[in-house]
N, C-alpha and C positions, 0 to 999 in steps of 0.2 A: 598464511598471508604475510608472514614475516618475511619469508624466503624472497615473495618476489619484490617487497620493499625493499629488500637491502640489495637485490639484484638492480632495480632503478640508482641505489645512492653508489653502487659503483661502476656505474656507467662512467668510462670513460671518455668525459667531457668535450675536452678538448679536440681529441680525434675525430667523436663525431657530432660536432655541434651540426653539420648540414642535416644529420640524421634524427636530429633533435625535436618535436615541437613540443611546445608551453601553452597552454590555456588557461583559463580563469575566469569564476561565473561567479553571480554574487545575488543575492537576493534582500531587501530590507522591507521587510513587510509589518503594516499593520493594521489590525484589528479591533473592531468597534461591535460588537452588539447590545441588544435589550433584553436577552434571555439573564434571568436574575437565579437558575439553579441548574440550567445545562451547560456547564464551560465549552466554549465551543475551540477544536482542537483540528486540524488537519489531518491526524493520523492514528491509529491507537495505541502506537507507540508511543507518545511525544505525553512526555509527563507533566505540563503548566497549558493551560487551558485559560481562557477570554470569559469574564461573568459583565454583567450591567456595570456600566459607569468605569470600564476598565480600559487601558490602552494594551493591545497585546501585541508583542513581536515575534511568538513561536513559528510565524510564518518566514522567519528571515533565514539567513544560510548562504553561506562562504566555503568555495570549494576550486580546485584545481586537475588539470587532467594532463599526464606528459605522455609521451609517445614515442617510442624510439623505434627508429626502422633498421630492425638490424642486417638483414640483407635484402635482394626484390620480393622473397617471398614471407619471411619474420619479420613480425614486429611487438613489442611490449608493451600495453598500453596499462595506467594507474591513473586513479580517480578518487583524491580526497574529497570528502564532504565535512563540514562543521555544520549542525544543526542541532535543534532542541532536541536532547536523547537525557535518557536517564543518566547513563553513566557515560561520561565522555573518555573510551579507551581508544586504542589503536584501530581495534575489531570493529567498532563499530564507525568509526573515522573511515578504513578503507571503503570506499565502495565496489571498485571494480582495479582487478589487479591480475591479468593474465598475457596469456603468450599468446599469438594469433598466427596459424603458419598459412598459408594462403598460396599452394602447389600451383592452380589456374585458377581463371574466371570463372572456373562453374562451383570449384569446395572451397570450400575456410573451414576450419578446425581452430576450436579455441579450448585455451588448462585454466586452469584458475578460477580465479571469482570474476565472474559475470553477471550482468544484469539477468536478474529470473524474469523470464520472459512471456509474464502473465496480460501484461496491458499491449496498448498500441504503444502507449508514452512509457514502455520499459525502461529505455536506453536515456532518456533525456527528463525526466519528471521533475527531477531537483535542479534542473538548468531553467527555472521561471521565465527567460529570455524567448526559449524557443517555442511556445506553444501560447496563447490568445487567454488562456484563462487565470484567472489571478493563483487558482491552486486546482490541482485536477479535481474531478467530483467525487465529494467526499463521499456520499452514498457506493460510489463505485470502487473509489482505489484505497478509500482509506480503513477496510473490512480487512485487507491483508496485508500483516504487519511487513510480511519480508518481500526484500526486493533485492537479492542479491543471491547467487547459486555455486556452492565451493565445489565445481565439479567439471566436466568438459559440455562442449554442445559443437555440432557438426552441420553444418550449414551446404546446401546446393542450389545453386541458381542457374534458370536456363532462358535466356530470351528468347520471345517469337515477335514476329513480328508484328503480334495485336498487343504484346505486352512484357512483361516481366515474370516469372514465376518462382519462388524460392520455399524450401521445406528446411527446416530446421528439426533438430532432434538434440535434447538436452537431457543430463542426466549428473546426481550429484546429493547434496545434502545442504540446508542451509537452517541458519537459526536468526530469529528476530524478537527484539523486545513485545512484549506484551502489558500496557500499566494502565490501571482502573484507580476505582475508590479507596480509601482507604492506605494508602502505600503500597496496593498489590502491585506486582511484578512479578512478571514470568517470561524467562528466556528460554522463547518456544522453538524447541529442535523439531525441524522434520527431515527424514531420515528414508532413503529408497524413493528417491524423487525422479520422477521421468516424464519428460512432455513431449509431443511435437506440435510445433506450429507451420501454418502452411498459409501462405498471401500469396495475393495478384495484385500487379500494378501496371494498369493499363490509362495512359494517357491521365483523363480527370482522375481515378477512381483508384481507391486502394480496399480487398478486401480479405478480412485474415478470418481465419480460426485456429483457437486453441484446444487442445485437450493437457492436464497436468494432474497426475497420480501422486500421494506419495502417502508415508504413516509417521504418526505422531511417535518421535523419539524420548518424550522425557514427560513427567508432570511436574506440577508445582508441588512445594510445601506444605502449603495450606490442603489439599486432596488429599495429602498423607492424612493430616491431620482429621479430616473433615469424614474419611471414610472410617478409622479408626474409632473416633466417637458415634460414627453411625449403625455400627456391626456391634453396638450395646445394647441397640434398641430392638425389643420382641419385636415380631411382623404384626403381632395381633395389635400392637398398639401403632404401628405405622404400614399399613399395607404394602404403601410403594416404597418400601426399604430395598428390596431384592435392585429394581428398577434403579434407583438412585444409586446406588452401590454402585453399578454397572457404569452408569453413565458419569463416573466421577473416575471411572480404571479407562485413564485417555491411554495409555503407552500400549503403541503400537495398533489405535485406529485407525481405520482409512479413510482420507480425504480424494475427492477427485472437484477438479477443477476445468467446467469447460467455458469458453467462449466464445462469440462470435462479434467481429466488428466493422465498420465500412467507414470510409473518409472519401468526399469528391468535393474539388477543389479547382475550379476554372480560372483561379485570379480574380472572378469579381465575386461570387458567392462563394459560400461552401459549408458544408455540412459533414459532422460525425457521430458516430452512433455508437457504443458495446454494448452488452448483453451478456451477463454470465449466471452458470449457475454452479453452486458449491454444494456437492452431498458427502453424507459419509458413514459411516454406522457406529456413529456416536449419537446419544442424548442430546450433547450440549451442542450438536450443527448436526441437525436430520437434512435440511435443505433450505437452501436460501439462493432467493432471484435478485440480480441487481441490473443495473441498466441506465443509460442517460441520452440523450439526444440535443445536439448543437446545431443550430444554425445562424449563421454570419456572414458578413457583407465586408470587402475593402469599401476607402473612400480616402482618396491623397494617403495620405500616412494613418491613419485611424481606421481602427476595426470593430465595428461591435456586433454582439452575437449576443444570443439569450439561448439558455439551457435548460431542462428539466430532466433530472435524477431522480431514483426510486428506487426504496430497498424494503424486499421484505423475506422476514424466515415462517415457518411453518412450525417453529417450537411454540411449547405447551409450559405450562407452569406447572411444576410437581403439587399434588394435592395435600393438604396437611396433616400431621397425626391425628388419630382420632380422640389423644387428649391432649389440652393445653395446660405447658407449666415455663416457665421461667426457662431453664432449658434448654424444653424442647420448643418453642418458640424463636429462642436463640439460634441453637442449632438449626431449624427450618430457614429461617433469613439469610443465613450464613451458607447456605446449601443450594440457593434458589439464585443468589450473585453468581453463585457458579453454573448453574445447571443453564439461568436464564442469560448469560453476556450476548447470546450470539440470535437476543429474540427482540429481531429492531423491525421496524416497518415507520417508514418515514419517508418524507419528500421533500424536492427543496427548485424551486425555479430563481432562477438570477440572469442577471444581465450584465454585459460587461463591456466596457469602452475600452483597448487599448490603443495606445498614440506611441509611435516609431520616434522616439528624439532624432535620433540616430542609428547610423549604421551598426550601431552595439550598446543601446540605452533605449529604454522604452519602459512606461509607465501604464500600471493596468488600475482600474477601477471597478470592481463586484459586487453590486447588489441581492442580496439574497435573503428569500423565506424561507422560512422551513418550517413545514406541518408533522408532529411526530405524534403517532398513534401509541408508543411504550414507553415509558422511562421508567426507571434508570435504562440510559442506553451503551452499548457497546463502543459508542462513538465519542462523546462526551465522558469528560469528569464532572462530577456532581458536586453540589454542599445543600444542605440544609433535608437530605435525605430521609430524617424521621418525621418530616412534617406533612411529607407528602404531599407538596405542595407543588408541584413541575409545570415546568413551562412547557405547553405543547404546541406553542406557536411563536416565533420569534426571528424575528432579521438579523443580518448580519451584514457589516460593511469592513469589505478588503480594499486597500489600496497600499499597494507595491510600486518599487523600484527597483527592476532589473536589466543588468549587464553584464556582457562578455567583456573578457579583454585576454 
């Protein structure tokens, strides 16, 4: 990624300013809720979290995107992001930094880092200006940390006359924060990633599906550590030791990622939908369904829509030793954080007004429940965790300000 940033700062300026363009997107968001031990968080990367009586701004974010056309068929595009991230480096600053060569109308071919092209809102998620919702839904986009792919992807589009048709094919390696309770952090590589995506867009109506393969490239710390102390314990005093062992040896499991989505949009209604489901033969993600459904209305400059999101997994809770000590109690809670992050089942309906200022300023307002059937969850940071005391039912109020310029 270095390469191609220092490829944009010596772009020679002057020569080609006509070949230049500049953009700039911004976001100032805050957050309000009444949940008193689920911090509530946009992503699970983003390490500060929203409790009761709190003002939160993790929804905010500052960013730019240049584009250089370096002849009819190359061009350079780069995409900073500033946003709530654990460690603020370069790596995680770039978001999208590649070559795009573009032979004719039917292939594009792009190097670098691009958007991973798991959503509908891959390409524009962190630009809040372009899409009606205060943050996309979290039950849906905010399961998977990464949104970025260090690799190529090869694009063909062919028009007919009822519509639009285009196949994508992507392939590459990409790594994204992962932070929970406690200080955990994990910067999860996936490694042998390959997808295709294939849409129609025919007049109102746009409809995609995904498929996305890949394997877990690395584990955390903590698994070193956690398997290590678990390979001391007889089986006769914890049966499912073998099981847990296994499901704690993540490098180089399979994840497979499919989805399917639809958007129609007449100008005066419109409506969007995904649906995905995530398997693998891991322990810690056997399979999970997520999915949300939008519909909204223009009216002069003002939009509003109301949504319902739902996510649920199929994981189990490990069973406990068949003796209790100090320990091994210890070790069980410590094992069960790991085993269970990825065992959420929750729901959330909200509703949202937003209002057009301007041709590049516009204001959103989100109302939202949320009923959770698990916590600790995958999705929140937590405090007051040994009390066991969680909030399974609680609102949340977003209101942002975002523009282009």
């Amino acid at each position: 990624m270095r390469l191609f940033f220092l490829l944009f700062i010596c772009i020679p300026f002057q020569a080609a300013a006509e070949q230049l363009k500049l953009d700039g997107f911004a976001t100032i968001g805050l957050t309000i809720t009444d949940s008193k031990t689920a911090g509530v968080r946009q992503h699970i990367s983003q390490p500060n979290a929203t409790y009761e009586n709190e003002f939160g701004f993790t929804n905010s974010s500052a960013g730019g995107q240049i584009e250089w056309q370096a002849n009819s068929s190359t061009q350079l595009v780069g995409q900073l992001i500033f946003k709530d991230n654990q460690e603020q480096n370069l790596d995680n600053i770039i978001q999208m930094a590649f070559l795009r060569y573009t032979p004719n109308a039917n292939w594009q071919v792009r190097f670098g880092r691009t958007g991973l092209d798991l959503f509908m809102m891959t390409e524009h998620r962190d630009i809040g200006y372009t899409y009606t919702y205060d943050h996309p839904p979290t039950e849906f986009y905010a399961i998977v940390p990464h949104q970025n792919l260090d690799g190529a992807d090869i694009k063909y589009t062919y028009s007919f006359s009822e519509g639009l048709f285009s196949s994508k094919f992507f392939i590459g390696r990409s790594t994204a924060p992962i932070v929970s309770d406690d200080n955990f952090f994990w910067d999860v590589e996936l490694k042998s990633l390959f997808g295709l995506v294939l849409e129609w867009q025919s007049y109102d109506w746009t409809l995609r599906a995904n498929y996305t393969a890949t394997q877990s490239g690395n584990e955390n710390e903590q698994q070193k550590q956690l398997r290590a102390a678990l390979a001391q314990i007889p089986n006769e005093v914890w049966p499912q030791r073998p099981a847990l062992l296994e499901s704690l040896n993540i490098i180089g499991k399979r994840f497979n990622y499919s989805a399917l989505g639809v958007r129609y949009d007449n100008s005066q209604w419109f409506a969007q939908s995904e649906l995905s489901y995530i398997d693998s033969n891991s322990q810690v993600l056997k399979a999970l369904t997520a999915g949300y459904a939008s519909v909204g209305f223009y009216y002069n400059n003002h939009t509003l829509m109301t949504t319902f999101a739902q996510v649920k997994s199929n994981n189990t809770t490990p069973q406990r030793p068949l003796i209790s000590s100090e320990q091994l109690d210890l070790l069980y809670n410590t094992i069960i954080r790991h085993t269970n992050f990825y065992l959420v089942d929750q729901n959330t309906l909200s509703v949202t007004l937003r209002t057009e200022i301007n041709d590049s300023l516009a204001v959103k307002v989100q109302l939202e429940h949320t009923a959770v059937d698990s916590l600790p969850s995958a999705f929140y940071l937590h405090r007051d965790l040994e009390k066991g005391n969680f909030d399974n039912s609680f609102n949340t109020l977003g209101i942002s300000l975002n523009w282009v310029f």
